[in-house]
ROGUVEX-930847 format. One line per 5 residues: number of its first residue (from 1); their letters; for each residue x, y, z of C-alpha. Coordinates in Angstrom, 1 decimal. Each point is the difference from the previous one (the first is absolute). Example, Ala and Ser with C-alpha at 12.3 -4.5 7.8 and 13.67 -1.06 7.14 Angstrom:
REM ROGUVEX-930847
1 = AS = 12.3:-4.5:7.8  1.4:3.4:-0.7
This chain:
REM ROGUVEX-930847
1 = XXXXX = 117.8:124.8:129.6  -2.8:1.1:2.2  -3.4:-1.2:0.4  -1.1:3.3:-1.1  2.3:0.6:-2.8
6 = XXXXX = -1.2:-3.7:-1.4  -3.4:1.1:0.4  1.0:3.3:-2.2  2.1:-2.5:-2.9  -3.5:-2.6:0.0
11 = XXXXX = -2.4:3.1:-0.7  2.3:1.8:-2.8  1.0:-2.6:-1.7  -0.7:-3.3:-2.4  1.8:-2.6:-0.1
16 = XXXXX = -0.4:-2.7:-2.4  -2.3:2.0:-2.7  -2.9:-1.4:-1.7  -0.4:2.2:-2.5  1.4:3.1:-2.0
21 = XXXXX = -0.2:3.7:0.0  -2.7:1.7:-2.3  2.8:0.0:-3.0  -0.2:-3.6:0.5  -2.5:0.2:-2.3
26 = XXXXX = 2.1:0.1:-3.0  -0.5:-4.2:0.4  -3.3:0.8:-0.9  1.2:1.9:-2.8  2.1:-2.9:-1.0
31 = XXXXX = -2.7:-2.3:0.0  -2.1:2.2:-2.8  1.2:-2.1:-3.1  2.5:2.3:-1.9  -0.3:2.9:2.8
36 = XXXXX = 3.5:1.8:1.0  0.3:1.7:3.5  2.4:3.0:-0.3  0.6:1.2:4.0  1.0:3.4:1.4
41 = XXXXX = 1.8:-1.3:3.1  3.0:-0.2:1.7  2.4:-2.6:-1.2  -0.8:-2.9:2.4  -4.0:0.3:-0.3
46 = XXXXX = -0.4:-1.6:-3.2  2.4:-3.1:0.9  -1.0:-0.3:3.4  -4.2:-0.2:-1.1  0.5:-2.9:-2.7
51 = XXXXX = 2.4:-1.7:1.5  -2.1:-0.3:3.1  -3.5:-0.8:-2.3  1.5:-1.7:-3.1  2.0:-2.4:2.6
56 = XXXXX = -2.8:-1.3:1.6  -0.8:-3.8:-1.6  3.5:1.1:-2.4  -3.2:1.4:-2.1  2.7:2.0:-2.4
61 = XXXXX = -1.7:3.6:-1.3  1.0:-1.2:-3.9  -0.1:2.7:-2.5  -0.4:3.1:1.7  1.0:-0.9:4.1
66 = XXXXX = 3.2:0.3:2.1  3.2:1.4:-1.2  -1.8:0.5:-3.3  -2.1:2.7:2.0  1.1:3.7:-0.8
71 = XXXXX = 0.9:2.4:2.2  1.1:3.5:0.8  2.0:-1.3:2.7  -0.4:3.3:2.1  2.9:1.5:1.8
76 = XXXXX = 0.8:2.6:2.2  0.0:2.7:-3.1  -3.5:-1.1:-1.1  -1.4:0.9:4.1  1.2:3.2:0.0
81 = XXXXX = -0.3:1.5:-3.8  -2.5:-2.4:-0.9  -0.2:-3.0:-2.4  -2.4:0.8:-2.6  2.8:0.1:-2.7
86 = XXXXX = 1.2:-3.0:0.4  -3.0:-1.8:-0.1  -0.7:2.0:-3.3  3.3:-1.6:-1.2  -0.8:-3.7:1.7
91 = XXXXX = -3.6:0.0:-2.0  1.7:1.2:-3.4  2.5:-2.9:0.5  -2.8:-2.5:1.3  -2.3:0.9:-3.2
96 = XXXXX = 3.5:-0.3:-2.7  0.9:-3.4:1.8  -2.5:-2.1:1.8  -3.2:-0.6:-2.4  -3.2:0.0:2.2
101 = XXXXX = -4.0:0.6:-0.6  0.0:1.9:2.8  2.6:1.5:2.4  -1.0:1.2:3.3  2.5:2.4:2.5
106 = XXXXX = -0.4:-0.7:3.5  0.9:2.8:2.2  1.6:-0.9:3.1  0.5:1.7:3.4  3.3:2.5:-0.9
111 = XXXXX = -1.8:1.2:-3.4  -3.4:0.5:2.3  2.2:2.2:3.2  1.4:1.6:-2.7  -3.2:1.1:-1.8
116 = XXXXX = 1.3:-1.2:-3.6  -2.9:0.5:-2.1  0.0:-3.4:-2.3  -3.3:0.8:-1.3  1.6:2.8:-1.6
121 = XXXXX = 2.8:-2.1:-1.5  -2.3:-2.7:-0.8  -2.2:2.1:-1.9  2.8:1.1:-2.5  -0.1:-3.4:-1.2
126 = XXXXX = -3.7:-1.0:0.2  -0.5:3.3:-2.7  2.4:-1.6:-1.5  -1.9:-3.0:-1.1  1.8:-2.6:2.5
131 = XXXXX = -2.1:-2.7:2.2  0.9:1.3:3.9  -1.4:1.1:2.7  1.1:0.9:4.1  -0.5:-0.9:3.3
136 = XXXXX = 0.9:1.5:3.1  1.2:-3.0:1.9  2.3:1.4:3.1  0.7:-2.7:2.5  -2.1:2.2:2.7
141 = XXXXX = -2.9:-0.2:-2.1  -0.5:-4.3:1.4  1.0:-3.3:-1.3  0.5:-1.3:-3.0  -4.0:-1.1:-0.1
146 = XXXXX = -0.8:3.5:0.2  2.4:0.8:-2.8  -1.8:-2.5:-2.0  -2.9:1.6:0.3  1.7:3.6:-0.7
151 = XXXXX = 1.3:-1.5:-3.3  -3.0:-1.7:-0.9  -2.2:3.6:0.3  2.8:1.8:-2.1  0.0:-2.2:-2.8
156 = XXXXX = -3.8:0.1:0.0  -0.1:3.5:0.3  3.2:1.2:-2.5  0.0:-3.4:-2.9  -3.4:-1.1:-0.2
161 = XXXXX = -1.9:3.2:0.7  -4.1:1.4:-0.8  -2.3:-2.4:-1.7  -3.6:-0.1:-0.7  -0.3:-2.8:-2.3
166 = XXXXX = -2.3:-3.2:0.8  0.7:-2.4:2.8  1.0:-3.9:-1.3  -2.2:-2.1:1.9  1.6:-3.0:2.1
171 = XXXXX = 3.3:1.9:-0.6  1.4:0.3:3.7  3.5:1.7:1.6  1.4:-1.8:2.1  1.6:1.6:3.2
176 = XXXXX = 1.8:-2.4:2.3  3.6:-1.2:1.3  2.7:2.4:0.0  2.3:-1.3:-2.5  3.7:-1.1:1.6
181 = XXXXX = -1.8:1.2:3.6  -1.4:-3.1:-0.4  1.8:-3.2:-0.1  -2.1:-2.3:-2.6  -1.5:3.3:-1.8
186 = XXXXX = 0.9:-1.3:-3.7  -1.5:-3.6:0.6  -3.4:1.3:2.1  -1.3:2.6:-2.5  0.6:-2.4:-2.9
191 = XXXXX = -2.2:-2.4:2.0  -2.5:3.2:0.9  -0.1:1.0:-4.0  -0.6:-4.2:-0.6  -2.9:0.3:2.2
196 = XXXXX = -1.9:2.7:-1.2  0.9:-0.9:-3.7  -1.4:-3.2:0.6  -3.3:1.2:1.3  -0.1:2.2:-2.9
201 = XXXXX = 1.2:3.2:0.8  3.0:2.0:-1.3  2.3:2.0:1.8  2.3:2.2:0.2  3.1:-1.2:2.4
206 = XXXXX = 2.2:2.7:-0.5  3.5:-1.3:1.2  2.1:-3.3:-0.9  0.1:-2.7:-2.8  -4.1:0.2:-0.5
211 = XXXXX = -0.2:3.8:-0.5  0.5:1.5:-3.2  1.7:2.9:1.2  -1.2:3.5:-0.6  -2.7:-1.1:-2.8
216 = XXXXX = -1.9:-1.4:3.5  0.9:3.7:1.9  -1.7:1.9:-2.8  -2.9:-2.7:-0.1  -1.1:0.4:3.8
221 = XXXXX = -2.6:2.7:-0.4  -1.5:-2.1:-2.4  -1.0:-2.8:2.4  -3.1:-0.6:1.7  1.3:0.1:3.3
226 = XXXXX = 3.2:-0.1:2.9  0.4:-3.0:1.9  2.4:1.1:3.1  0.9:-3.9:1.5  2.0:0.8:3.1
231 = XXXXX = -0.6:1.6:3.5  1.0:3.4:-1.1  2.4:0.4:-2.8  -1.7:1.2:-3.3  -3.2:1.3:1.6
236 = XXXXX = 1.6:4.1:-0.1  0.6:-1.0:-3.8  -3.4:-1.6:0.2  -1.8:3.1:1.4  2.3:2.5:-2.5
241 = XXXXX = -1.6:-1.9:-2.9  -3.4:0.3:1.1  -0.1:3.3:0.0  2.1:0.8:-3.3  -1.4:-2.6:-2.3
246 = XXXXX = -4.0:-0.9:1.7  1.7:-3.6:0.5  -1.7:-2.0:3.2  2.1:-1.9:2.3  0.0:-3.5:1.5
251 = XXXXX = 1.9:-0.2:3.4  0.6:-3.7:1.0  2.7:-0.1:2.8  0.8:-3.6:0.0  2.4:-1.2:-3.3
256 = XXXXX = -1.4:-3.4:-0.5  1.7:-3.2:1.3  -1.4:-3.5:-0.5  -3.5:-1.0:-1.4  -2.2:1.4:2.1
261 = XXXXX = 1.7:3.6:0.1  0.4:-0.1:-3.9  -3.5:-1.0:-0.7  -1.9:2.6:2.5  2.4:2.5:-1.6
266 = XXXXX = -1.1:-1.1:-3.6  -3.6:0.1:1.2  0.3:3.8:1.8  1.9:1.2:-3.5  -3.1:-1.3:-1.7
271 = XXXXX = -2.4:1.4:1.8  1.6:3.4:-0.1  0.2:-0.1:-4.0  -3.7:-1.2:-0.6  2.1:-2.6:-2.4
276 = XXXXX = 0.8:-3.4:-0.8  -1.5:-1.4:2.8  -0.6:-3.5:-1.6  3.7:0.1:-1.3  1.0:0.3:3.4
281 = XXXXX = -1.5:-2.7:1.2  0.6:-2.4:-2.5  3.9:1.3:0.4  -0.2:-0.4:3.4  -1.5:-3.8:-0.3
286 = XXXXX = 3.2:-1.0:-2.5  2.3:1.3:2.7  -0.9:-1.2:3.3  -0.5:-3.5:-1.8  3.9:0.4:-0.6
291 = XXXXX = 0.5:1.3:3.3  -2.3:-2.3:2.2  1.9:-2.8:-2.1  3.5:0.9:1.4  -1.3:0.9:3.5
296 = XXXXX = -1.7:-3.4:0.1  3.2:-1.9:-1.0  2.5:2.1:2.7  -2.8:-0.6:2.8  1.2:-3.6:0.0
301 = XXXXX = 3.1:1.5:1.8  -1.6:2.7:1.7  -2.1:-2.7:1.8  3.3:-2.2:0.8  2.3:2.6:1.3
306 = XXXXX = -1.6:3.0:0.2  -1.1:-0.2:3.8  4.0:-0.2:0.9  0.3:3.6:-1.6  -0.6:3.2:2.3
311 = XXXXX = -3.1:1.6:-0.9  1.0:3.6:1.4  1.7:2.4:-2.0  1.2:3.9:-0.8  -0.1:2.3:-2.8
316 = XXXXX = 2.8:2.3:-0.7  -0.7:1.9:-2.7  -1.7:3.1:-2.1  -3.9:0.5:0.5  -0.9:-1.2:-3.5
321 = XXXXX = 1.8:-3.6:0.8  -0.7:-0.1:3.2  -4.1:0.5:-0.3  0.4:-2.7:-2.9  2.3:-3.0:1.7
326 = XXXXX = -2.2:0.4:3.3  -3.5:-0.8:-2.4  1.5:-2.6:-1.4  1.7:-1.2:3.6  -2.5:0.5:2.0
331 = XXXXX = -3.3:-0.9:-2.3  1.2:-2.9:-1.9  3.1:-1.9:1.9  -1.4:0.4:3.0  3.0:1.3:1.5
336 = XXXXX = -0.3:2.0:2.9  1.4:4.3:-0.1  2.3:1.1:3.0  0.7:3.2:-1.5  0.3:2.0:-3.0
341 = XXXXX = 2.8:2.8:-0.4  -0.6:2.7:-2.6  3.3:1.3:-1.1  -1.2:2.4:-3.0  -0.7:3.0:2.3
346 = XXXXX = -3.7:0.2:-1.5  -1.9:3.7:0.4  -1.5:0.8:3.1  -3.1:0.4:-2.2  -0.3:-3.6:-1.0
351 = XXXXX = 1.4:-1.4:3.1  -4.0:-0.8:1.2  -1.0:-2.0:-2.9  3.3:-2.4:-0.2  -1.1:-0.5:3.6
356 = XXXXX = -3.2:-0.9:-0.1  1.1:-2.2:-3.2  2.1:-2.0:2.6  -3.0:-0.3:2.6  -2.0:-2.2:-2.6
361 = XXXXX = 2.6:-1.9:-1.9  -2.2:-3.3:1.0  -3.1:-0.9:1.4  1.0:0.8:4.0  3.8:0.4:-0.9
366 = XXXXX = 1.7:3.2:0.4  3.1:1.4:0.6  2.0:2.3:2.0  1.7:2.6:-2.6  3.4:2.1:1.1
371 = XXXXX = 1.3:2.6:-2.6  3.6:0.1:0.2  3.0:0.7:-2.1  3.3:-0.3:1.8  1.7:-3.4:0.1
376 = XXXXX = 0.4:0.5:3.9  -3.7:0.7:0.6  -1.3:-3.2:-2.1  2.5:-1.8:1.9  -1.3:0.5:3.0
381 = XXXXX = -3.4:-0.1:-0.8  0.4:-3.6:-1.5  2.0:-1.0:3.6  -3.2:0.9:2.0  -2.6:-1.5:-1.8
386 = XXXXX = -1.2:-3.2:1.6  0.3:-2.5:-2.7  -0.7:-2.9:3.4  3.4:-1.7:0.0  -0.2:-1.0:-3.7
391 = XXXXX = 1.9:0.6:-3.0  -1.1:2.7:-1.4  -0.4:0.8:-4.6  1.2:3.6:-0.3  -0.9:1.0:-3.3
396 = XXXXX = 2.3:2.9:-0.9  3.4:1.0:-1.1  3.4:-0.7:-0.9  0.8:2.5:3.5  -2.4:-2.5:2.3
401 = XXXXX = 1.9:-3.2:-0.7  2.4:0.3:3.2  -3.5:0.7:2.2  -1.3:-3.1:-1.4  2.8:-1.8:1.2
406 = XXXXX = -0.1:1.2:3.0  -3.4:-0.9:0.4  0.4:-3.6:-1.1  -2.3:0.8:-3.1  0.1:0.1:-3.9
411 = XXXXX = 0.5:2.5:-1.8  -1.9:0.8:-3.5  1.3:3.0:-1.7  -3.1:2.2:-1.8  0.5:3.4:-0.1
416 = XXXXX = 2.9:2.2:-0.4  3.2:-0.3:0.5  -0.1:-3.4:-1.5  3.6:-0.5:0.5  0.9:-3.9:-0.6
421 = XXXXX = -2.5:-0.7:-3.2  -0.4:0.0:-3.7  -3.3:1.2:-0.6  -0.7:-0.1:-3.9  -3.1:-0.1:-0.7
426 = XXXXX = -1.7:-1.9:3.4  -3.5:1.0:1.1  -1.8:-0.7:3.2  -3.7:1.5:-1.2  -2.7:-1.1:-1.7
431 = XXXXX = -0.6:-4.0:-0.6  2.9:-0.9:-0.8  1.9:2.4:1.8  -1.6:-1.7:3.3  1.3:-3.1:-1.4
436 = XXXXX = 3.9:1.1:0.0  -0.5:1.5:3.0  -1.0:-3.4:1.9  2.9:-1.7:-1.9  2.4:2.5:1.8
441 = XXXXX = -1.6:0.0:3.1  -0.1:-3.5:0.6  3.7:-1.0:-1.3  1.4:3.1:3.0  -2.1:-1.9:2.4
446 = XXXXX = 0.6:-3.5:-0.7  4.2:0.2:-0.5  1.4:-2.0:2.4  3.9:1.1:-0.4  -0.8:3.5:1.3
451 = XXXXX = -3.5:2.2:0.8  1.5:3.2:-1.5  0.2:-0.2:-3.6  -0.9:2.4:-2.8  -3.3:-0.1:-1.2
């Protein structure tokens, strides 16, 4: 093969994928307690999209994910006369067997070429009484993050719908990780919605084991305001919400990790809600106690073998772990940032901000910031960073673990595809988030049979 024609293969293709296509989103859908996806795809969409996000930590989708998943399977008949009849027939079947609150039809690239009208099918069924809506979700629309937010908009718009009731004061909706996007999602808004609770807040969390499903959907345009905790994700849904129901928005980029993160986060939600300021406080107080205590008692070995462990070290990952690991990194370890690869293919539009989040992660500390998807790309991005003849931490992903080898480095595995761990319900934000996340990081760097282990 050519130098040319290589050159023509790197710029037209990915290799090792980070993420999914916008009908990826149907995780998201998954992760809606009680929710079913129905998708109008071709036959190796639905299978390829949760097998490639419900794999990563071996989450499992449960009750409404993977081969549970229903799908028009599209074929060659359904691209040239159309497949709007068969989905008609998939969602009669769907509502006689699978019992859902709410049922939501993904439309997927073939059904959108075609120009299959799914709102029109859909409707038929809404008239009829049933919970679902529809979301145009074709593959060339983005990612699955962009999905996410497609869903999220459609559910808003088409389930919940007009209100003009009261606001519930202190009642917040939360807008965050991308559930099965990212690794420790289940684990990290728990710890978000223990947070808040604690400083006396309540809040809407919308997806996984501490949402209640679609009685939290309909609630969200009774709460006081949108908290959007991530670079970018959830601020469209943020903005779209503004608008339709008066509801302010708080943007804070970072998603907390350790005490310091956590309580400036506490303090800035606060602040915004004109409430419980003393609750926070006195929250905050009970949990750095707890936290100081168990950062006091591992500084014992910090201090003993710490110095023998390299200091310099590489993200891999999307922007909303990436900003988060390198606060944490950077600002309270004292480690030291050679780079930081985005692999979630953020909007140009918000491409500005996450950078100038990453030139004042620390006092004096920032960081150089590549965006880069392809496996072959972040490879050799990683080889030509100067990490001075030491052995470097990549923080990354189940694909980087031959790099870090090469490299003489360890290898900690934190965002997706998470391809060689059980992840259950671990968290790495928040207090004690931090706290798991310093018990991992210091067992990879302190084995002495071998320096690439899983995390």
């Amino acid at each position: 093969m050519s130098k040319k024609v290589k050159e023509i293969v790197r710029t037209n293709s990915i290799e090792q994928v980070r993420y999914g296509c916008a009908i990826g989103a149907l995780a998201s859908v998954s992760a809606i307690p009680h929710a079913m996806p129905i998708t109008h795809c071709g036959p190796g969409c639905t299978s390829k999209q949760s097998g490639v996000l419900m794999s990563n930590g071996a989450q499992g989708g449960g009750y409404s994910a993977g081969p549970v998943i229903p799908s028009v399977n599209a074929t060659e008949k359904e691209v040239v006369f159309g497949g709007e009849e068969k989905l008609r027939e998939l969602i009669k079947g769907t509502l006689l067997i699978v019992k859902a609150d709410l049922y939501v039809v993904l439309n997927g690239c073939i059904g959108e070429l075609v120009g299959d009208d799914i709102g029109a099918v859909v409707k038929e069924f809404q008239e009829l009484g049933f919970p679902i809506v529809h979301a145009d979700t074709g593959g060339f629309k983005g990612n699955n993050l962009i999905g996410h937010e497609i869903i999220t908009k459609a559910i808003i718009d088409q389930f919940v719908g007009d209100y003009t009731g009261e606001k519930e004061e202190k009642l917040i909706n939360l807008w965050s990780e991308v559930p099965y996007q990212n690794t420790f999602w289940r684990g990290d808004l728990e710890e978000i919605k223990r947070i808040l609770e604690g400083s006396g807040f309540k809040v809407n969390v919308f997806f996984g084991t501490e949402s209640k499903g679609v009685e939290e959907w309909k609630n969200i345009p009774k709460a006081q305001f949108n908290l959007v905790l991530s670079p970018w994700v959830g601020i469209e849904t943020a903005e779209y919400l503004e608008k339709k129901y008066g509801q302010p928005f708080l943007h804070i980029s970072t998603v907390p990790i350790g005490a310091k993160e956590t309580s400036d986060f506490l303090r800035k939600v606060a602040q915004f809600s004109g409430r419980n300021k003393r609750k926070v406080e006195n929250f905050i107080k009970k949990e750095e106690k707890r936290y100081y205590y168990y950062l006091d008692t591992f500084s014992e070995f910090y201090a003993e073998y710490g110095w023998s462990v390299t200091s310099l070290y590489a993200v891999i990952s999307d922007s909303t772990y990436g900003l988060a690991l390198n606060r944490f990194l950077a600002d309270q370890l004292g480690l030291v940032p050679a780079i930081q690869v985005i692999t979630d293919n953020p909007p140009e539009k918000y491409r500005k901000q996450i950078n100038d989040e990453f030139k004042n992660i620390s006092e004096g500390i920032s960081t150089k910031v590549e965006y880069a998807e392809d496996g072959y790309t972040i490879d050799e991005i990683i080889r030509n960073t100067d990490f001075q003849g030491r052995s470097p931490i990549i923080f990354g992903t189940s694909w980087d673990r031959d790099l870090a080898k090469e490299l003489k480095g360890y290898i900690m595995e934190i965002a997706l595809p998470v391809s060689n761990e059980i992840v259950i319900d671990r968290s790495y934000v928040g207090y004690r988030g931090a706290l798991t996340f310093l018990e991992r990081l210091y067992t990879i760097v302190t084995a002495t049979d071998t320096k690439v282990i899983t995390s």
